[in-house]
LOVEX-249876 format. One record per atom (N, C-alpha, C): residue in one letter; x, y negated, z negated. Coordinates in steps of 0.05 Angstrom, whole numbers, padded with zeros to 5 digits, always signed. Layout:
LOVEX-249876
aXYZ
...
end
This chain:
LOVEX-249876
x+00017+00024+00000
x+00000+00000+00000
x+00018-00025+00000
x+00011-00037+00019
x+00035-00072+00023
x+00018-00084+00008
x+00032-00111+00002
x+00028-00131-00024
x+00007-00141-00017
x-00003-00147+00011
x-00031-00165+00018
x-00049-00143+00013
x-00050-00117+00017
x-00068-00095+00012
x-00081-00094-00016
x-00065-00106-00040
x-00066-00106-00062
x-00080-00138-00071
x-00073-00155-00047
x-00086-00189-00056
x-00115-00196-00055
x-00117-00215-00068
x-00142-00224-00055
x-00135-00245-00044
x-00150-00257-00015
x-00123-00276-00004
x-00149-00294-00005
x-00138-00326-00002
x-00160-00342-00001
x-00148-00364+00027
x-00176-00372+00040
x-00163-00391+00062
x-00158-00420+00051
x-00148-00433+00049
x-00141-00460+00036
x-00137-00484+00071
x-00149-00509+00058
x-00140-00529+00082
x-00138-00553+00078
x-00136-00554+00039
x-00135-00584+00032
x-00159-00597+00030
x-00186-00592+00029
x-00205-00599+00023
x-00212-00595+00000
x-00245-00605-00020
x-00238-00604-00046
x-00253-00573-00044
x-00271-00560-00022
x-00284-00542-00024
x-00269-00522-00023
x-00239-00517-00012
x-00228-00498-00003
x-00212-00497-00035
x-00203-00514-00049
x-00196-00519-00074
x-00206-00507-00093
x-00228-00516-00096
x-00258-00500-00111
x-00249-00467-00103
x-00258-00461-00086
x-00242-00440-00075
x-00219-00421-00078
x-00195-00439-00075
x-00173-00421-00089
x-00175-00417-00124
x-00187-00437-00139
x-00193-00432-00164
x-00203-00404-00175
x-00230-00403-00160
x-00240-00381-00156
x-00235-00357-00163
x-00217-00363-00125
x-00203-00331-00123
x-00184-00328-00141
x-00163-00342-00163
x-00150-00343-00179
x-00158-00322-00197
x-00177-00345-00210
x-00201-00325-00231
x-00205-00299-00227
x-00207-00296-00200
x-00217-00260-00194
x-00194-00250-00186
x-00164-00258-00183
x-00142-00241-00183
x-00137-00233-00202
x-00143-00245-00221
x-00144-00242-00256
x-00155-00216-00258
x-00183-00219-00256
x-00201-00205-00264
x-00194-00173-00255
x-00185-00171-00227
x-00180-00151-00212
x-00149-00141-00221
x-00132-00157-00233
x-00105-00149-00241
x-00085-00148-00215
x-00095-00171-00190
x-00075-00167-00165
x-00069-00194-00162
x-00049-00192-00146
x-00036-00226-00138
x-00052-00241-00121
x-00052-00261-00116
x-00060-00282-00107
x-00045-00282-00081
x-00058-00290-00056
x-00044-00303-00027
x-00068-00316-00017
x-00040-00345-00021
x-00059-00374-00009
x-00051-00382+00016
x-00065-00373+00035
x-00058-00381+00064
x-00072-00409+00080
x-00057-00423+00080
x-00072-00439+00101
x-00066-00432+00134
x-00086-00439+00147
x-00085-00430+00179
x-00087-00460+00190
x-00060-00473+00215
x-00061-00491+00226
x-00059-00474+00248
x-00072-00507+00267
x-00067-00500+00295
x-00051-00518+00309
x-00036-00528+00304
x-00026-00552+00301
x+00005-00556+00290
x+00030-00539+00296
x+00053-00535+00291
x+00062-00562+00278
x+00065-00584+00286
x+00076-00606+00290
x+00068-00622+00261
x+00049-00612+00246
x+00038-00617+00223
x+00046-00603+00197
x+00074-00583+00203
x+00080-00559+00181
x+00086-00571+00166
x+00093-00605+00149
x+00106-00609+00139
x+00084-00618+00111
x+00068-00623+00129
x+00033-00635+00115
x+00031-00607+00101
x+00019-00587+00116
x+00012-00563+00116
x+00021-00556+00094
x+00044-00553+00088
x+00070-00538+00075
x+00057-00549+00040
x+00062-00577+00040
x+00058-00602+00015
x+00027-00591+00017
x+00013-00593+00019
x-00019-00579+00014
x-00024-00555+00000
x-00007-00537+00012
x-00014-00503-00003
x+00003-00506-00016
x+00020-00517-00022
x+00041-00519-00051
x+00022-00527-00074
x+00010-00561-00058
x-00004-00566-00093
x-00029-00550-00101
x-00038-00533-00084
x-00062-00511-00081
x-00044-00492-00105
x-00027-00484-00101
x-00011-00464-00105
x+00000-00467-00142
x-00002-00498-00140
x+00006-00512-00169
x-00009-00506-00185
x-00034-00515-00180
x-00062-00520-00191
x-00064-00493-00196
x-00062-00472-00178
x-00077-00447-00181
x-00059-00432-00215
x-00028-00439-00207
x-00015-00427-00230
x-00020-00443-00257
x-00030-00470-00259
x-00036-00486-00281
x-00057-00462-00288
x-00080-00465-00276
x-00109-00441-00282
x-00101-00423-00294
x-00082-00398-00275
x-00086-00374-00281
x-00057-00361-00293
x-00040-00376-00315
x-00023-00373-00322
x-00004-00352-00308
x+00013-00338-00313
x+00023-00312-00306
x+00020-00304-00275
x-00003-00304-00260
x-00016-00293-00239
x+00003-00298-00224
x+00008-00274-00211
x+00030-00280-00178
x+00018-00288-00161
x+00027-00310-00150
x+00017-00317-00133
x+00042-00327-00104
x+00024-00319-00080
x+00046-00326-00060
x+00034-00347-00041
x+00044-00365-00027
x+00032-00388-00006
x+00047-00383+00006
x+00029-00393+00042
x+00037-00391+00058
x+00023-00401+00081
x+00029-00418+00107
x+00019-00433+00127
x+00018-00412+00145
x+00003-00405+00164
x+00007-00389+00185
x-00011-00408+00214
x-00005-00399+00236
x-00017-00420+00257
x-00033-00400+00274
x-00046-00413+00281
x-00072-00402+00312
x-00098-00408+00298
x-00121-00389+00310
x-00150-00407+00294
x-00149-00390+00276
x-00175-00423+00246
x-00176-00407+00222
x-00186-00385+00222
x-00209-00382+00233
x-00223-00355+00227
x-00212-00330+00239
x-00201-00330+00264
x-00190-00309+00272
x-00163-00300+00255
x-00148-00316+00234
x-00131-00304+00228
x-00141-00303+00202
x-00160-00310+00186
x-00167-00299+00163
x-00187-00281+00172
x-00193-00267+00184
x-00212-00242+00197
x-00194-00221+00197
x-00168-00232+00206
x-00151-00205+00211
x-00135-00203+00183
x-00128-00218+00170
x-00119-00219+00144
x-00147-00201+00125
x-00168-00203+00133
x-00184-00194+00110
x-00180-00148+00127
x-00169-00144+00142
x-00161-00129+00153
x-00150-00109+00126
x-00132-00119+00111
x-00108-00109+00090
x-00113-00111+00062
x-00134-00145+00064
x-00139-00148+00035
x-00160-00138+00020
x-00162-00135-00010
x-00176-00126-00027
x-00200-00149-00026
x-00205-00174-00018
x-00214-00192-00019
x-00210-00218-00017
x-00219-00230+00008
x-00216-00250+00020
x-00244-00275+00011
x-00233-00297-00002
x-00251-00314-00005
x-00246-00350+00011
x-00263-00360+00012
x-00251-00388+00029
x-00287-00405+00012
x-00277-00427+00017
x-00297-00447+00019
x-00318-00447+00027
x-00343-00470+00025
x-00365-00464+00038
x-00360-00481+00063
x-00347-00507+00059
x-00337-00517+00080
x-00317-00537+00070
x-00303-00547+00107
x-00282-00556+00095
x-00271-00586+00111
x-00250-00581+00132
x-00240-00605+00147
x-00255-00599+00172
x-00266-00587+00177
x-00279-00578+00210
x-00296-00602+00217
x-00308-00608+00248
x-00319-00620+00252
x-00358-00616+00238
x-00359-00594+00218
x-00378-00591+00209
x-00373-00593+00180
x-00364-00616+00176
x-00352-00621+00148
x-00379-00632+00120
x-00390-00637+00138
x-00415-00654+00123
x-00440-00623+00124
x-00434-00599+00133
x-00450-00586+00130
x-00447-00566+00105
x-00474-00556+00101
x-00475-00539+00073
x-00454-00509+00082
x-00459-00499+00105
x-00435-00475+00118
x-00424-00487+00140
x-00388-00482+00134
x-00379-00493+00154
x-00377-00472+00180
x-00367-00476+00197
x-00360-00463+00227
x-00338-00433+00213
x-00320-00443+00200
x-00308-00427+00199
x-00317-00404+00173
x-00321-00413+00148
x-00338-00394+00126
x-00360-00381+00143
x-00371-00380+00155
x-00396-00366+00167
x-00386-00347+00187
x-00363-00353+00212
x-00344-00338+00225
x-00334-00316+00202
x-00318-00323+00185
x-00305-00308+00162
x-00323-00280+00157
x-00353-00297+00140
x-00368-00279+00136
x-00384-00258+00140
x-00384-00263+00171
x-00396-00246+00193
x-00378-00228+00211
x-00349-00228+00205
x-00335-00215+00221
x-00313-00202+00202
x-00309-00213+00181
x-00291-00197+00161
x-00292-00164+00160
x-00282-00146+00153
x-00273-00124+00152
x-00272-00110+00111
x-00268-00132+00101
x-00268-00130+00066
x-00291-00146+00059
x-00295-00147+00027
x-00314-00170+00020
x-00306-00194+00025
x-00326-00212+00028
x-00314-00238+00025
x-00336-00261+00005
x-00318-00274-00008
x-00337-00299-00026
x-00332-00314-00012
x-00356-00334-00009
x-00362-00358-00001
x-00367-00373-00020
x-00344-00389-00033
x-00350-00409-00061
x-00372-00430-00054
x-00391-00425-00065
x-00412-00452-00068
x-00415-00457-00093
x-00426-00494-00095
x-00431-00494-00119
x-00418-00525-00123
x-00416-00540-00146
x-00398-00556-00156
x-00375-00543-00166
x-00386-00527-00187
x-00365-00508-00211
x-00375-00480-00207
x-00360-00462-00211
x-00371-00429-00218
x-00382-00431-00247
x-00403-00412-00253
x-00413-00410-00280
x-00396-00401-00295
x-00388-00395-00318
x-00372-00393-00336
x-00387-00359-00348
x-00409-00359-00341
x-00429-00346-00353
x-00456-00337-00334
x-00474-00315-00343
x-00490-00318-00330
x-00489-00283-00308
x-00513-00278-00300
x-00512-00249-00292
x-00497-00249-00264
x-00493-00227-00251
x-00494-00224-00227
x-00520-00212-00214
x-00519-00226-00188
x-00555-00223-00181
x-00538-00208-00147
x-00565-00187-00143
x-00556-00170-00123
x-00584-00172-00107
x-00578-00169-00083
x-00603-00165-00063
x-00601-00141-00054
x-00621-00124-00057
x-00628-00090-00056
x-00652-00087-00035
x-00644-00077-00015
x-00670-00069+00000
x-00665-00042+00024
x-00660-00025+00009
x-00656+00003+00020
x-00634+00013+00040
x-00618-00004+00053
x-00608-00011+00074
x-00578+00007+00059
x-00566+00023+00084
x-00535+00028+00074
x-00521+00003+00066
x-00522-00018+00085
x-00508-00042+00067
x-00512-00053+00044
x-00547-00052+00039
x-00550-00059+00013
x-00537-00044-00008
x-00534-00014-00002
x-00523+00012-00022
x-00497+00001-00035
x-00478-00008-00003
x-00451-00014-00009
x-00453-00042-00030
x-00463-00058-00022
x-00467-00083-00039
x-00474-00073-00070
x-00496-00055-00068
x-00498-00050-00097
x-00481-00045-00124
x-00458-00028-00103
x-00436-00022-00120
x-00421-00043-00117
x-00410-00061-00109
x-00395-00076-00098
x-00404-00101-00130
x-00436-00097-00129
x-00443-00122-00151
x-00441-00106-00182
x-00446-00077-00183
x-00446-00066-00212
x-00411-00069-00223
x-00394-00064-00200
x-00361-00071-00209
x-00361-00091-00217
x-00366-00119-00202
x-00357-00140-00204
x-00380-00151-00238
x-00405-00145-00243
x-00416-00144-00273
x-00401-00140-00296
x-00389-00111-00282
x-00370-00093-00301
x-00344-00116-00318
x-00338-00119-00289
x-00301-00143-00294
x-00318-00159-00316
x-00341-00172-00313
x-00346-00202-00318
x-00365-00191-00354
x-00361-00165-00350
x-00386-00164-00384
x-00406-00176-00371
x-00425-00179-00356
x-00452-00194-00348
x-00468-00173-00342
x-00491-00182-00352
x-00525-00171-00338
x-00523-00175-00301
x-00526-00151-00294
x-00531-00143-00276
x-00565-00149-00262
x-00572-00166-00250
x-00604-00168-00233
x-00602-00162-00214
x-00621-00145-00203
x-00628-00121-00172
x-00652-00143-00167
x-00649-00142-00144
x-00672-00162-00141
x-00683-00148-00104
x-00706-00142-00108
x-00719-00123-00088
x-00744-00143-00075
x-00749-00161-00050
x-00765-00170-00036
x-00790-00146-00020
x-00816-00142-00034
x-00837-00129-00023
x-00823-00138+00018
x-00843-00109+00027
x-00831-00109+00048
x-00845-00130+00071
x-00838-00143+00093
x-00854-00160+00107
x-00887-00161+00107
x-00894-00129+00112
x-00916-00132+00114
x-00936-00142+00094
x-00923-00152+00072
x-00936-00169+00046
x-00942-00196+00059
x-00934-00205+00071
x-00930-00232+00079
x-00939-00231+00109
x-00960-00210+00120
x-00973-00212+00141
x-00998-00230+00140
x-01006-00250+00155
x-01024-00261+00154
x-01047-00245+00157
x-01073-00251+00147
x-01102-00222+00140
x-01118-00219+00114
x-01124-00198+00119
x-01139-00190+00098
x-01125-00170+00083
x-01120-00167+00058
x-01103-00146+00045
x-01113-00137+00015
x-01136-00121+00011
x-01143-00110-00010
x-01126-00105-00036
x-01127-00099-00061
x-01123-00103-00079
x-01101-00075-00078
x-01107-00056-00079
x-01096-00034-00079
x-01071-00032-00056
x-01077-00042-00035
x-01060-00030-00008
x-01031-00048-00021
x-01034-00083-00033
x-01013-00097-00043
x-01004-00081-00078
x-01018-00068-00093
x-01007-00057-00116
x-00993-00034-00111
x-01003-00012-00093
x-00989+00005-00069
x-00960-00001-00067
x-00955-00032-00052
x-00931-00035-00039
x-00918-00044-00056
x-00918-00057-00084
x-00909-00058-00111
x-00900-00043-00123
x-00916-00021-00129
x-00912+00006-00145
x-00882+00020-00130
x-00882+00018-00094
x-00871+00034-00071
x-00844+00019-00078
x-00836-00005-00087
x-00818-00028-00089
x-00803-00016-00108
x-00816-00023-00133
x-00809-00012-00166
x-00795+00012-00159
x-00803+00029-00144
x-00795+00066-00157
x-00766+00065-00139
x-00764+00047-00118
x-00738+00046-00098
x-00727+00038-00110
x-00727+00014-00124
x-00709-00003-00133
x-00697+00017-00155
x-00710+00024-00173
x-00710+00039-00194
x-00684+00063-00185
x-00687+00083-00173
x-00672+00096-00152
x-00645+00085-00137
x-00653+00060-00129
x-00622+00062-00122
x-00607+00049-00142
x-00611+00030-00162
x-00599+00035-00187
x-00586+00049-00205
x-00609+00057-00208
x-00596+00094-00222
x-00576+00104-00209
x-00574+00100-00181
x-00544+00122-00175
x-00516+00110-00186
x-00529+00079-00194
x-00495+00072-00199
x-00498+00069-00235
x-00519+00066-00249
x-00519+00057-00277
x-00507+00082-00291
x-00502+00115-00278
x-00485+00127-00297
x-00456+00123-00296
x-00440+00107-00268
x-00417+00109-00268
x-00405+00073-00273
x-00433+00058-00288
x-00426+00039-00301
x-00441+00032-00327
x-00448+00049-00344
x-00458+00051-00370
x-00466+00022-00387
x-00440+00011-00391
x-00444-00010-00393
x-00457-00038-00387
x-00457-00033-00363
x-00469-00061-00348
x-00505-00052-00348
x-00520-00081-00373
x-00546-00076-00370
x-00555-00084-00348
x-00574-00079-00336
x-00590-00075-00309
x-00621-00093-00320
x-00629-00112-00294
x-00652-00125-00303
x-00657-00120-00266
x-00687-00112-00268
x-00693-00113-00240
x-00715-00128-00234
x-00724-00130-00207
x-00741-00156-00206
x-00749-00149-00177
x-00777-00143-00172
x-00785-00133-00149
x-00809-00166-00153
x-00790-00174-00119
x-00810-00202-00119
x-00834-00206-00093
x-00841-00227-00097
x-00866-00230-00072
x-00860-00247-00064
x-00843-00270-00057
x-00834-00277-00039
x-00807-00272-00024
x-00809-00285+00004
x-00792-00275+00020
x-00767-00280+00009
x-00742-00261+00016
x-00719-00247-00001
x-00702-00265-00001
x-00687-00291+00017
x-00681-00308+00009
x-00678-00337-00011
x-00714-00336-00007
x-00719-00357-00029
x-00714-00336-00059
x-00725-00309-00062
x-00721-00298-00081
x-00695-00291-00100
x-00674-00278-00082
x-00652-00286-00090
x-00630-00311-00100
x-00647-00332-00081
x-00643-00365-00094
x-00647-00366-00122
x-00672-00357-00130
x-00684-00365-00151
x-00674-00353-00175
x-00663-00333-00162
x-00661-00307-00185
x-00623-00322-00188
x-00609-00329-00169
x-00586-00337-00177
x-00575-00367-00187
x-00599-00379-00200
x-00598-00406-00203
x-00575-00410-00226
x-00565-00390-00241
x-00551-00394-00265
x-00526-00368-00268
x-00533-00361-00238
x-00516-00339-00237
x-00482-00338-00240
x-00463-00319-00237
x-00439-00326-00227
x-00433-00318-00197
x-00443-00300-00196
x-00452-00292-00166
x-00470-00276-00153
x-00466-00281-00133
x-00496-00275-00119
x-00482-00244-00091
x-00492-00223-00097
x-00475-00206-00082
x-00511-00200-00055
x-00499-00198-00029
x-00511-00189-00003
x-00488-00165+00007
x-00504-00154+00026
x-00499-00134+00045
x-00491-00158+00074
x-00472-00150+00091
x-00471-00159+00112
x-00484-00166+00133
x-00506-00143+00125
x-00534-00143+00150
x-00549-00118+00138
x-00571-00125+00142
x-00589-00110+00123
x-00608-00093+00141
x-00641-00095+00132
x-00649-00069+00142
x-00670-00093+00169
x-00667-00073+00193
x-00676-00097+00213
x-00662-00102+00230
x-00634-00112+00227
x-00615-00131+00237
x-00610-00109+00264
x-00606-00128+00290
x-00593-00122+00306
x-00565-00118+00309
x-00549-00090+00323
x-00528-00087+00315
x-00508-00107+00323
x-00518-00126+00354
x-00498-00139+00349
x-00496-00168+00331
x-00518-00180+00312
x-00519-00196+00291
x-00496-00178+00277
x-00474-00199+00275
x-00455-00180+00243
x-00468-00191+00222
x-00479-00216+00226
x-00493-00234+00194
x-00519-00221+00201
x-00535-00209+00177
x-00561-00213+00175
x-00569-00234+00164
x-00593-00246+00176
x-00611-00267+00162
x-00614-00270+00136
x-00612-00250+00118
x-00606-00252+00085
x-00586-00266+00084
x-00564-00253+00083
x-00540-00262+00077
x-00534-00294+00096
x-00536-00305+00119
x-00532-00327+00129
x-00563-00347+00116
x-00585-00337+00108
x-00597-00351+00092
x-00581-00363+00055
x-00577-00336+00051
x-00565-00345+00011
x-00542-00364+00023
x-00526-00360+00041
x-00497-00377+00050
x-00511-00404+00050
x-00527-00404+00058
x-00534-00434+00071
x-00544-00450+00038
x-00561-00432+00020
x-00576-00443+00006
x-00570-00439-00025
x-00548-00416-00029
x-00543-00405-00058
x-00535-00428-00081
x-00544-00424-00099
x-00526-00447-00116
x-00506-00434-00132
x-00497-00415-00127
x-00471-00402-00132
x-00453-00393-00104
x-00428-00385-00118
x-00415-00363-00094
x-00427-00335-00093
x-00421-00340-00061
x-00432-00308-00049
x-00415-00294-00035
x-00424-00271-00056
x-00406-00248-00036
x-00417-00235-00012
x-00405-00226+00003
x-00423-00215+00034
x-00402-00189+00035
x-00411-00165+00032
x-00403-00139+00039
x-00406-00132+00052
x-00386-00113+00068
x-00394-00102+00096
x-00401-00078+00090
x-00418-00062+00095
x-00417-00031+00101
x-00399-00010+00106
end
């Protein structure tokens, strides 16, 4: 196993979001017991000197935070996303900003975090937020899907690291939200059908994480706003890459590029 195999690498570019960001990932090299790699990606040679003075004071800051933590920096050149795509190739976990210097700087997801998120190969966090919570559950979006599966475990570990309550949070299925007529029974039906899944795919992971309590939450509105709601105080908010539905060639499902756009925490996006 090489040293980046063992990192969690974060993309850095001198913004305060990508900052926010390496803090972050700091925190969770900690947590995970692996080193730190702060990469910034130019395209733009002629600028290494800028570049260079940037992921240094990134690199400062990060060792002020996370005392001890190894940490390595480094500038690399060509585009951001394509070389933190291939970097998330090796690493244990790749996190970047929600946005940053791009010409979509003023937006809630930038060009490149959303590229990241949809094409990565490992997990990846998308720091949102002002601050990370200090505190507070991890909230998971569950809806039967292999990706959801992988996500599930992906969010009972990361509970585990953090000592936090664990929330499964299960969206009734579309046809709740069909415009009509819908009797009393046919919607307690699709409730009851919700509860016993959710219930189920939980259970496969609560014996090989004992510890981490479990709160579940089978909701009636649609699964974006739900998981919003449910992660208002969260530390993170864990998705599947593409869920149940998604066309194969969408790498983002609409969950996951929905919570990106709207979470008030960082989100993780797992791939399958």
């Amino acid at each position: 196993m090489t040293r980046e195999e063992q990192s969690v690498v974060v993309g850095v570019d001198g913004s305060g979001a990508s900052a926010r960001a390496a803090l972050w990932a700091a925190a969770e090299a900690v947590r995970l017991s692996v080193p730190l790699r702060l990469v910034l990606v130019s395209d733009d040679p002629t600028r290494e000197p800028y570049a260079k003075e940037l992921v240094h004071d990134i690199d400062a800051r990060c060792r002020h935070a996370a005392g001890d933590l190894d940490i390595v920096d480094e500038v690399a050149y060509g585009h951001p996303a394509a070389e933190l795509v291939h970097r998330s190739e090796s690493a244990r976990l790749l996190v970047v900003g929600s946005h940053g210097h791009g010409a979509l700087r003023g937006a809630l997801l930038g060009s490149i975090s959303a590229a990241v998120a949809a094409h990565a190969t490992s997990p990846v966090v998308v720091v949102r937020g002002v601050g990370p919570a200090k505190s507070g559950p991890v909230v998971v979006g569950v809806d039967d899907s292999p990706g959801s599966r992988t996500a599930l475990h992906y969010a009972f570990d990361a509970a585990n690291r953090r000592s936090s309550e664990l929330v499964a949070v299960q969206a009734l299925p579309n046809t709740y939200f069909t415009p009509g007529p819908h009797d009393g029974a046919d919607r307690g039906k699709l409730f009851t059908q919700a509860e016993l899944r959710l219930a189920e795919q939980v259970s496969a992971w609560s014996d090989a994480y004992p510890e981490v309590a479990v709160r579940r939450i089978v909701s009636n509105v649609p699964p974006v706003t739900a998981l919003c709601d449910a992660a208002q105080h969260a530390q993170l908010l864990v998705v599947g890459q593409r869920g149940r539905g998604g066309f194969t060639a969408l790498r983002l499902g609409s969950v996951a590029r929905g919570v990106l756009h709207h979470a008030p925490c960082p989100v993780a996006v797992v791939p399958r």
